[in-house]
C-alpha positions as CSV (number, residue, x, y, z in Angstrom):
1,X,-20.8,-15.8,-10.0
2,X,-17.5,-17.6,-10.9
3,X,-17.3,-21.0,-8.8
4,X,-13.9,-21.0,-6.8
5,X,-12.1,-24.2,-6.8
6,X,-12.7,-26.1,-3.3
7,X,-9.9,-28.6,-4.2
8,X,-7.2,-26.2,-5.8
9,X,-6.4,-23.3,-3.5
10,X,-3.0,-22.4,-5.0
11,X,-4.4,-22.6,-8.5
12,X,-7.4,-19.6,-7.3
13,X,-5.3,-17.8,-5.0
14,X,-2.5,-17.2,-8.0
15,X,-5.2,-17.1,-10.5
16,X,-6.5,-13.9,-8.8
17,X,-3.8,-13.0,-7.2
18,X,-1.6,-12.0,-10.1
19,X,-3.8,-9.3,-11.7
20,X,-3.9,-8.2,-7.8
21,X,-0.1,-8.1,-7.6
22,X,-0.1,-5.8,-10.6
23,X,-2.4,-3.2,-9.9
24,X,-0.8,-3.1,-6.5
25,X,2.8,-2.5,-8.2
26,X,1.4,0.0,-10.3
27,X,0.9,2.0,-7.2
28,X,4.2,2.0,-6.0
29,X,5.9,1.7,-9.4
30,X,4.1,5.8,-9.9
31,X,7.0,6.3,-6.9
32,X,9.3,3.7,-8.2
33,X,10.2,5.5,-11.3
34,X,9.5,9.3,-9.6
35,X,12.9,7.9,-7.2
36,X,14.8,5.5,-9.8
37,X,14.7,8.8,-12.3
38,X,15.0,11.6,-9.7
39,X,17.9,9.8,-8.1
40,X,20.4,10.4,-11.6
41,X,19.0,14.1,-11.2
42,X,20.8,15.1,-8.4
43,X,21.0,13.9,-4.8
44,X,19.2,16.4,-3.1
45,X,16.3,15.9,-4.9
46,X,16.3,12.1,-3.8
47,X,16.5,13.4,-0.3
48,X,13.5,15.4,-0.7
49,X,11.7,12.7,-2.8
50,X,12.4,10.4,0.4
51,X,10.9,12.5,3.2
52,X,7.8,13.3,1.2
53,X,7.0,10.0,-0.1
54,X,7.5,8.3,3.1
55,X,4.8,11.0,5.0
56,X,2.6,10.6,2.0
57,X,3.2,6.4,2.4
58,X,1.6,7.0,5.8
59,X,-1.3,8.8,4.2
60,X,-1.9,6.6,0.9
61,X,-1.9,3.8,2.9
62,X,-4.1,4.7,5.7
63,X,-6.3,5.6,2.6
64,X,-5.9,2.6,1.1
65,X,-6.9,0.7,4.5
66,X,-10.2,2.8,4.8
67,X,-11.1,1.8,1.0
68,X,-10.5,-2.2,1.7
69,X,-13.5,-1.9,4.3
70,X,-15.6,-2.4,0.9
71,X,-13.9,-5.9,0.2
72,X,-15.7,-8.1,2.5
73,X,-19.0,-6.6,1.8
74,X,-18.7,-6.7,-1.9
75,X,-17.2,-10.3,-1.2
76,X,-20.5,-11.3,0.8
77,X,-22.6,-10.1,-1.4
78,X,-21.0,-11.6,-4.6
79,X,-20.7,-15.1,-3.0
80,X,-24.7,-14.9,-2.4
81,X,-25.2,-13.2,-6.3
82,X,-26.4,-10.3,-4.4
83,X,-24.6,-8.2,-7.2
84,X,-27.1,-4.8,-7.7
85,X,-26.8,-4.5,-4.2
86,X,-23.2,-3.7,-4.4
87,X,-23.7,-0.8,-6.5
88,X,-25.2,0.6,-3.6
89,X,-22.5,-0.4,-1.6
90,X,-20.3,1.2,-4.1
91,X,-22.0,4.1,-4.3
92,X,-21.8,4.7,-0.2
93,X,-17.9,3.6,-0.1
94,X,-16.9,7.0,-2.7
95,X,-18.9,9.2,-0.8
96,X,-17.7,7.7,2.4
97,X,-13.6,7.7,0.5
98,X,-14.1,11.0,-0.6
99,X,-14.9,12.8,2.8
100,X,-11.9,10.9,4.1
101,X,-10.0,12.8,1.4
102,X,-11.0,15.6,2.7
103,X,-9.9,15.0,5.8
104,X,-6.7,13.7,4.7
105,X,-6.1,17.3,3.2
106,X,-6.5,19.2,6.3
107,X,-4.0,17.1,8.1
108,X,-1.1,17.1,5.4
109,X,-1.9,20.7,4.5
110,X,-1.3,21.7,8.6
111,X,2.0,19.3,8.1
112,X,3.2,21.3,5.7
113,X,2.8,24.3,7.3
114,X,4.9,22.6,10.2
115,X,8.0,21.3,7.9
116,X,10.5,23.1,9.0
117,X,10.0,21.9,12.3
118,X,10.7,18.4,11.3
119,X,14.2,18.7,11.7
120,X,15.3,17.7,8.5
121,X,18.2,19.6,6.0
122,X,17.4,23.3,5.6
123,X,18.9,22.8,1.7
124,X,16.0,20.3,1.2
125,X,13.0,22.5,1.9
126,X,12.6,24.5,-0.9
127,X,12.4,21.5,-3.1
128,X,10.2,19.8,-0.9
129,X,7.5,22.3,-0.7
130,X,6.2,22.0,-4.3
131,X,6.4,18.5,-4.5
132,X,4.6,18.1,-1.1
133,X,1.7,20.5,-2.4
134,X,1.1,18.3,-5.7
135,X,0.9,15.2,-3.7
136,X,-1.9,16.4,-1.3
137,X,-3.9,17.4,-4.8
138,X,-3.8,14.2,-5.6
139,X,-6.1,12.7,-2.9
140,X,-9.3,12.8,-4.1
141,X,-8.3,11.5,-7.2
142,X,-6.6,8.4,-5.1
143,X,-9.4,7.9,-2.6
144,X,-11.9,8.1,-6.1
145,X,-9.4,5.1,-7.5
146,X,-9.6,2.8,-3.9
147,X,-12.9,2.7,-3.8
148,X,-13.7,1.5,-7.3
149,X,-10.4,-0.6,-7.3
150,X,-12.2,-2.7,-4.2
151,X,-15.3,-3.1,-6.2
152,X,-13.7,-4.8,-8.9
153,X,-10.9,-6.6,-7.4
154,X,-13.8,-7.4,-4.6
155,X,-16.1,-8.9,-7.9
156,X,-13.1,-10.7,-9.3
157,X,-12.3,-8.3,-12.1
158,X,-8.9,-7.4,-10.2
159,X,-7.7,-7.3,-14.2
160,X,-9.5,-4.4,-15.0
161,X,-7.5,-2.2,-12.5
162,X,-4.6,-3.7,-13.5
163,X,-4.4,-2.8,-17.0
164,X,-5.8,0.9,-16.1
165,X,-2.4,0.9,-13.6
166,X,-0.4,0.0,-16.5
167,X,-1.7,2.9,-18.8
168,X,-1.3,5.0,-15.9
169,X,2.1,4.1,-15.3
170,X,3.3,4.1,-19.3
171,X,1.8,7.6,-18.7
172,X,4.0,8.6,-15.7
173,X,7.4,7.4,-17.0
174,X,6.7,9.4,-20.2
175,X,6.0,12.8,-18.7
176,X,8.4,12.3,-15.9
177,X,11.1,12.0,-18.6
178,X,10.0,15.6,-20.6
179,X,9.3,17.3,-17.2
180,X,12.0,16.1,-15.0
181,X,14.7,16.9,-17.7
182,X,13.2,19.0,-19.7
183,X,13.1,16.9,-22.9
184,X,11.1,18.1,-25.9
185,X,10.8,21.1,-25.2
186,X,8.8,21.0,-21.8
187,X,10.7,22.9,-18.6
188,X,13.2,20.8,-16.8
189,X,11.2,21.0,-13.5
190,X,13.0,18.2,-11.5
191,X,11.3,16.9,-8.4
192,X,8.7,19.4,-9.0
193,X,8.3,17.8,-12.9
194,X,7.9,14.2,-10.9
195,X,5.6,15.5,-8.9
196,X,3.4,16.8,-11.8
197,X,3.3,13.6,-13.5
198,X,1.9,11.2,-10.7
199,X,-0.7,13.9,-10.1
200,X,-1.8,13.1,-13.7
201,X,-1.4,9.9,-13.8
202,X,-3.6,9.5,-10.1
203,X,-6.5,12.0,-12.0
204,X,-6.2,8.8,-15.2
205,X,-6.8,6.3,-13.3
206,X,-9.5,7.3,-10.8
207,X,-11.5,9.0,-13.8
208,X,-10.8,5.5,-15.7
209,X,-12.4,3.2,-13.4
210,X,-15.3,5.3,-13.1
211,X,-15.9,5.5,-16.8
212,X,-15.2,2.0,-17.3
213,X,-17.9,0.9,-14.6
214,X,-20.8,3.1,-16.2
215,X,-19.7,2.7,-19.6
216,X,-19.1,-1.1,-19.9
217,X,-22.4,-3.4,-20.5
218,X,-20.6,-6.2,-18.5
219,X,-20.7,-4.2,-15.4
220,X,-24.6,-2.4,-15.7
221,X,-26.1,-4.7,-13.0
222,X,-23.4,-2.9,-10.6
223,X,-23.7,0.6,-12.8
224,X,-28.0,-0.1,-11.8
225,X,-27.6,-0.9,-8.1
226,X,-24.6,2.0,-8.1
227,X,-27.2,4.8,-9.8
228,X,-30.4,3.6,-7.8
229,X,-28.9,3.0,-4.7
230,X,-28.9,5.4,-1.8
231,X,-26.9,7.3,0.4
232,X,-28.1,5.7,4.0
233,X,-26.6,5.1,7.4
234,X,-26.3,1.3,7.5
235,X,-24.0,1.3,4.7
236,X,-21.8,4.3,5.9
237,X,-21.9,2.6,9.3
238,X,-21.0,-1.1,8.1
239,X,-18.1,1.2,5.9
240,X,-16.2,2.8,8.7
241,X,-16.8,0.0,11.2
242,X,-14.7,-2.1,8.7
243,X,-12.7,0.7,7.3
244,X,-11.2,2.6,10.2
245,X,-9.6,-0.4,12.1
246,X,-8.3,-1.1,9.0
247,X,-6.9,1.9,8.4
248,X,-5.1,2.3,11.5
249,X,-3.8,-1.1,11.7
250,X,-2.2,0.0,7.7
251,X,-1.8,3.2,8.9
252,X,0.5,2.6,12.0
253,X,2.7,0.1,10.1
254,X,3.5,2.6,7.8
255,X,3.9,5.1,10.5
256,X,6.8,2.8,11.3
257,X,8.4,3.6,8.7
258,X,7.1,7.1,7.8
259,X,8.5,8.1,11.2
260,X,11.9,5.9,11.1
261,X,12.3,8.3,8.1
262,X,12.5,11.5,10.3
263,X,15.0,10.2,12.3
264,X,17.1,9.1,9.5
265,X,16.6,13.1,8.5
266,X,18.8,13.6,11.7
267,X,21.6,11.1,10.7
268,X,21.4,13.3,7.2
269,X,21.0,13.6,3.9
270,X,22.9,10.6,2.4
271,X,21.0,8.2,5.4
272,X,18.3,9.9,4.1
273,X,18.7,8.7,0.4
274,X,19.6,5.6,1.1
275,X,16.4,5.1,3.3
276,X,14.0,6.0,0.5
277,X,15.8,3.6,-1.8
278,X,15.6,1.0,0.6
279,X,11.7,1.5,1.3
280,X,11.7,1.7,-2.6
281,X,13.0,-1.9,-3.4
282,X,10.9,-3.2,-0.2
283,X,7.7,-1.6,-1.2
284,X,8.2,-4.5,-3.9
285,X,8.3,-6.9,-1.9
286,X,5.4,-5.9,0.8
287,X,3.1,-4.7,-2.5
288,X,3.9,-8.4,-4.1
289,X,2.7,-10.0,-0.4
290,X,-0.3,-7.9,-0.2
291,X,-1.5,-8.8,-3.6
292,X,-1.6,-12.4,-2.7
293,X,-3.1,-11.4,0.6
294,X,-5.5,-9.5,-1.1
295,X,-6.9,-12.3,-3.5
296,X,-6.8,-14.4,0.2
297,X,-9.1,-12.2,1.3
298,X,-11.5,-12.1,-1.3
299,X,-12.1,-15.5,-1.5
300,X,-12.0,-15.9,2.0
301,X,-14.8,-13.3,2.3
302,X,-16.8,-15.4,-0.1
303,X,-16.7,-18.8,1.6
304,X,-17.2,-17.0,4.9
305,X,-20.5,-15.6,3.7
306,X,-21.2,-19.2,2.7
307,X,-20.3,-20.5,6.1
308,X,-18.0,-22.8,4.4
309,X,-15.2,-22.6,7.4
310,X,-12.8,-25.4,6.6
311,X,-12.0,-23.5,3.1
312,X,-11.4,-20.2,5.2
313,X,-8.8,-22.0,7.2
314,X,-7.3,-23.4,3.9
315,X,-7.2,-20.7,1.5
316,X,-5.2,-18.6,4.9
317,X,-2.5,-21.6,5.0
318,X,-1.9,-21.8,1.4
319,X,-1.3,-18.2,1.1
320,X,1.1,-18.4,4.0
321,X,2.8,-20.6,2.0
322,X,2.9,-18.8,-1.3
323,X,4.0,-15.8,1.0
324,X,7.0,-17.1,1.8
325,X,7.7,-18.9,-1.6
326,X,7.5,-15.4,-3.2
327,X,9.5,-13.8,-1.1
328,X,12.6,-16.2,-1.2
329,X,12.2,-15.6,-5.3
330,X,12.6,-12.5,-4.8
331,X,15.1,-12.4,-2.3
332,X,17.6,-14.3,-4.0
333,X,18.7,-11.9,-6.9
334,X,18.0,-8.6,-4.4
335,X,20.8,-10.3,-2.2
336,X,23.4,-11.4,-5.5
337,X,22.8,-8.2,-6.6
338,X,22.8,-6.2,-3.6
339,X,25.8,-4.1,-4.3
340,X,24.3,-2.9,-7.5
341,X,21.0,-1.7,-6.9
342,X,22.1,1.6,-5.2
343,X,23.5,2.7,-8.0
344,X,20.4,1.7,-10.4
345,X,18.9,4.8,-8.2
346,X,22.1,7.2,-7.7
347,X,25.5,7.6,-8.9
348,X,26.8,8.8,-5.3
349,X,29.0,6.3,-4.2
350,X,28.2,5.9,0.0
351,X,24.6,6.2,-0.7
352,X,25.2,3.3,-3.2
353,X,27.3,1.2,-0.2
354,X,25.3,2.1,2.8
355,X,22.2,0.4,0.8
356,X,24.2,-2.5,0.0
357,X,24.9,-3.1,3.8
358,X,21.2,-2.7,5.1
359,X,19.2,-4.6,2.4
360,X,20.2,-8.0,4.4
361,X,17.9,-6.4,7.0
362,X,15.1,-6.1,4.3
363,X,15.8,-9.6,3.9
364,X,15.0,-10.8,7.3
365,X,11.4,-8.8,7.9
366,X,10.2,-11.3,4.7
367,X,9.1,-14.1,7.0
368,X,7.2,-11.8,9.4
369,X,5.7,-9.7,6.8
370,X,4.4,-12.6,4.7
371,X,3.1,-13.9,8.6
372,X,1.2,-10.7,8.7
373,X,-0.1,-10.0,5.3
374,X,-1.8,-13.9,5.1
375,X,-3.5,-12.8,8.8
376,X,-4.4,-9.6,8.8
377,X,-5.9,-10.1,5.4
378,X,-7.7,-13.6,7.0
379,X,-8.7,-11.0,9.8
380,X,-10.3,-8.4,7.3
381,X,-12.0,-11.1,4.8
382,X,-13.9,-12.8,7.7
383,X,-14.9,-9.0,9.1
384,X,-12.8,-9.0,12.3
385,X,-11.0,-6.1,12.2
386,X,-11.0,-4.3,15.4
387,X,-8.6,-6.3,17.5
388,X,-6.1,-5.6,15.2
389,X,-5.8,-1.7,16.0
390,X,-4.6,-3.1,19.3
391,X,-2.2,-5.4,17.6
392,X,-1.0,-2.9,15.6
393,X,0.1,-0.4,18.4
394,X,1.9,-3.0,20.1
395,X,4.0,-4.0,17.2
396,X,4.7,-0.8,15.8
397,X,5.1,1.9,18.3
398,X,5.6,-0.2,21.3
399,X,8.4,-2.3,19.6
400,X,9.3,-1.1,16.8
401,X,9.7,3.1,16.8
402,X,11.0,2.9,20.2
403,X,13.6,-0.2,19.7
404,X,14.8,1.4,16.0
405,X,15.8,4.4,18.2
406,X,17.2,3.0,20.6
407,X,19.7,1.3,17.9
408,X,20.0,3.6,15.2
409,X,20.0,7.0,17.3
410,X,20.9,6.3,21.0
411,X,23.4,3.2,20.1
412,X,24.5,5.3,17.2
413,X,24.1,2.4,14.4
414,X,22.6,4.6,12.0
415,X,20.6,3.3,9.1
416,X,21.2,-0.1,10.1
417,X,19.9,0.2,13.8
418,X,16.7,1.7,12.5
419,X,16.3,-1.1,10.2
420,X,16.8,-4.2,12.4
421,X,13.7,-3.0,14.1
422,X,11.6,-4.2,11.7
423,X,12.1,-7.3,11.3
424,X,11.0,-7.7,14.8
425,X,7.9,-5.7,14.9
426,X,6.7,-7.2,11.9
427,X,6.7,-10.7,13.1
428,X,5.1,-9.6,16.3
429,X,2.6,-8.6,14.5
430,X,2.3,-11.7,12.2
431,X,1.9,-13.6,15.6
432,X,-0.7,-11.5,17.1
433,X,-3.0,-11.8,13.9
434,X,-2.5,-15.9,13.5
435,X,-3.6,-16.4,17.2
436,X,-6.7,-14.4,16.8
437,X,-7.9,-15.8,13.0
438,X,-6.9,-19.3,14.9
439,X,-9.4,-18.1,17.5
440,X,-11.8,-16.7,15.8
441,X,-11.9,-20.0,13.2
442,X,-12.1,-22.2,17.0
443,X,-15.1,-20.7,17.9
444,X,-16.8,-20.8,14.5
445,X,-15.8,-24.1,13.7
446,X,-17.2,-25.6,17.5
């Protein structure tokens, strides 16, 4: 087991946190370059690309959220050198990831049976169709890649996934190029072509991992527990009782968003564009927070298992800190530059200003994001996740759905009334989790 510095919390947090960060941006980066090289194929197709990939945000997240249910168990484990044991853990968490998969599939195949009751452009439905049915493919493949990406994150290998999201990114720029436009011969498929390529890439890098962890020698104590281990109810029960609050809480942030999205579909198509270009540069931001978070809540899980409470506490502050040193880094050229970036995305001219007016709102969620990430990622390393479904609700569909229509819709301020509701919700949300780890370290610590 790797000793974690007890003195140095910035050092360890970074340290981890950085191949974290990367693996994490690899996953948006697959929808990064789908946007930034659909956008200079027509507008239309942004459109579409915006309204799929914000439902399927909704869904990859709430996936995502289920998977982390693995981290503070692996976490426990690892801090006690309890490591064939979480092969079996592993082993419960796919089969447990995959039948959520499944589940996944039903609902997004009945949503797209229901599109054209959304609301959104008629023009836009005939590209969104095909793209939306490659994406739901894709799930098994993502819900194979979660799991195993917690196991190895959660053992402090987080650089293995990282380097596999690389490949699988170097992957998806190439074939997006040849099947988006056509090039070398292949058909110019567009958003369809965009589509195909993540698919692949998502079938890489789940199939990957898996042959990495029962084809490396360094990992065979976890390939043993993961081959001997057995499917049993404790496991699948510890699983969901960590991974469903967890996905909710993910799941109804992103609903936020995934929902602000329809009702940008009623303002129209070039609101529409913009939006997905907005939740483009901020999935940057919120992936870059996470990954820090993340490495948080790893080591957290670790010294909770120890019982060592005053570096809990700690290692929460110092990423709190990091958080928000990050995101003024990052802040600084996305504000110089702010009249640029639309057009790094689009060469339509009021797509290109609207963006440039609503990314100071991007700006101001930074401080309750970061509040939020550190928390809720406190919350999951130390196993108390269930009050946070509550939180959730109140920040997100209490506040902010109902407050972003109020402004953008009723008030008539567009894109930018939508917007300004986050910033709000988010830090509600921040709050709620810091009073609760604050507890929940009170009553330990007494």
């Amino acid at each position: 087991m790797k000793n974690f510095s007890k003195n140095n919390y910035y050092r360890d947090l970074i340290k981890l946190g950085i191949p974290i960060i990367i693996g994490q941006l690899g996953t948006i980066v697959l929808g990064f370059a789908d946007t930034l090289m659909i956008g200079h194929h027509g507008t239309e197709d942004l459109a579409a690309a915006g309204l799929v990939n914000n439902v399927f945000n909704l869904v990859l997240l709430f996936y995502l959220g289920f998977s982390y249910g693995l981290i503070p168990l692996v976490g426990n484990l690892y801090g006690r050198g309890k490591h064939q044991e979480i092969g079996q853990k592993v082993k419960n968490s796919l089969l447990a990831n995959f039948l959520i998969g499944l589940l996944l599939m039903l609902v997004m195949t009945i949503v797209y049976f229901n599109l054209e009751n959304m609301g959104q452009p008629k023009e836009l439905l005939s590209l969104i169709r095909p793209y939306f049915i490659v994406n739901v493919i894709s799930l098994p493949f993502i819900g194979l890649f979660n799991g195993l990406k917690q196991f190895f994150d959660g053992i402090t290998h987080a650089k293995v996934s990282m380097w596999v999201m690389i490949i699988a990114n170097l992957l998806n720029i190439l074939f997006n190029g040849l099947l988006i436009y056509g090039y070398a011969g292949f058909p110019e498929l567009g958003l369809l072509g965009a589509g195909i390529a993540t698919l692949g890439s998502r079938v890489f890098m789940g199939i990957a991992l898996l042959c990495i962890l029962l084809g490396s020698r360094k990992f065979a104590i976890y390939k043993q527990g993961l081959m001997q281990g057995i499917i049993n109810r404790k496991d699948m029960k510890d699983l969901n009782a960590l991974g469903w609050p967890i996905a909710l809480q993910l799941g109804m942030e992103t609903a936020a968003f995934a929902l602000s999205c329809i009702m940008v579909g009623w303002i129209g198509t070039t609101a529409l564009a913009a939006h997905q270009i907005m939740v483009t540069i901020g999935q940057l931001f919120c992936l870059i927070l996470s990954g820090v978070a993340t490495a948080a809540s790893i080591r957290i899980s670790v010294f909770y298992g120890q019982n060592n409470y005053s570096a809990v506490i700690e290692n929460a502050k110092d990423c709190f800190r990091l958080e928000l040193i990050i995101a003024m880094i990052i802040a600084i050229p996305v504000i110089i530059f702010r009249n640029q970036i639309g057009g790094c995305f689009t060469n339509n001219t009021e797509v290109q200003h609207m963006v440039s007016i609503v990314i100071f709102t991007l700006i101001a969620y930074q401080f309750g994001d970061g509040l939020q990430y550190t928390y809720a990622n406190a919350l999951r390393g130390i196993a108390c996740v269930r009050p946070m479904v509550l939180y959730a609700f109140i920040a997100y569909f209490v506040i902010s759905l109902p407050l972003g229509y109020l402004l953008g819709i009723h008030l008539k301020f567009d894109l930018v009334g939508i917007w300004t509701a986050f910033p709000i919700s988010l830090s509600v949300a921040g709050i709620q989790y810091y009073l609760r780890f604050k507890k929940e370290m009170n009553l330990k610590i007494q």
